[in-house]
C-alpha positions in Angstrom: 0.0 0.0 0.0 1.4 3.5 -1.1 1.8 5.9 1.7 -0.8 9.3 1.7 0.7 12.3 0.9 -1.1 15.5 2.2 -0.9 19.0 0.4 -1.4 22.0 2.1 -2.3 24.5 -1.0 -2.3 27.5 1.5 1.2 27.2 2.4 2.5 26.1 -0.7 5.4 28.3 -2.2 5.2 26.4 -5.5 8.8 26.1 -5.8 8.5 22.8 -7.9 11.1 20.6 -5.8 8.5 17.9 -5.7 7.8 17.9 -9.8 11.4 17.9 -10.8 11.7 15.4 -8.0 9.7 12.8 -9.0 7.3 14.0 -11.7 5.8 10.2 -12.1 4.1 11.1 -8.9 3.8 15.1 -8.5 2.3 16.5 -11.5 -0.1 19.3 -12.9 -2.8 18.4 -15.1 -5.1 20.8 -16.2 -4.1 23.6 -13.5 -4.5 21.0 -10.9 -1.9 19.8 -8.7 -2.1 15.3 -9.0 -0.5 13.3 -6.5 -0.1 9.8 -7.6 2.0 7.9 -4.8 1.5 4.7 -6.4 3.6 5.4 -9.0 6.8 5.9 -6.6 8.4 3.9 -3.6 7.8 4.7 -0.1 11.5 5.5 0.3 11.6 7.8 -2.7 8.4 9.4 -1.9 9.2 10.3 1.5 12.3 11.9 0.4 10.9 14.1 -1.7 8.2 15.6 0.9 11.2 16.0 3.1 12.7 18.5 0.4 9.6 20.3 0.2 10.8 24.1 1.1 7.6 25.2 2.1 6.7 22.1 4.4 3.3 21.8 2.4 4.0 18.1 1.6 3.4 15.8 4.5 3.1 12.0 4.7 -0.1 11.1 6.3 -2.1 7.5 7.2 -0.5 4.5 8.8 
């Protein structure tokens, strides 16, 4: 099971670390922002919310 990534839109700086990170699972389509964490491993998920600048990335769930 992938972990849940959470995205807080209000703190967001939109710096982009996250979709030149790891595009298969951070991506916008259609002006939305798609998080896909199946696409991804735990491991190189949870890296990339940890270089999240703006700490709106957040792993969530179990």
């Amino acid at each position: 099971m992938a972990v849940e990534v959470r995205w807080d839109e209000k703190i967001c700086a939109h710096a982009g670390v996250c979709v030149k990170s790891l595009p298969q699972v951070f991506k916008v389509e259609d002006g939305k922002f798609v998080i896909t964490p199946s696409a991804a491993s735990d491991q190189e998920i949870r890296a990339t919310v940890a270089k999240c600048p703006s700490g709106a990335l957040t792993i969530g769930g179990n």
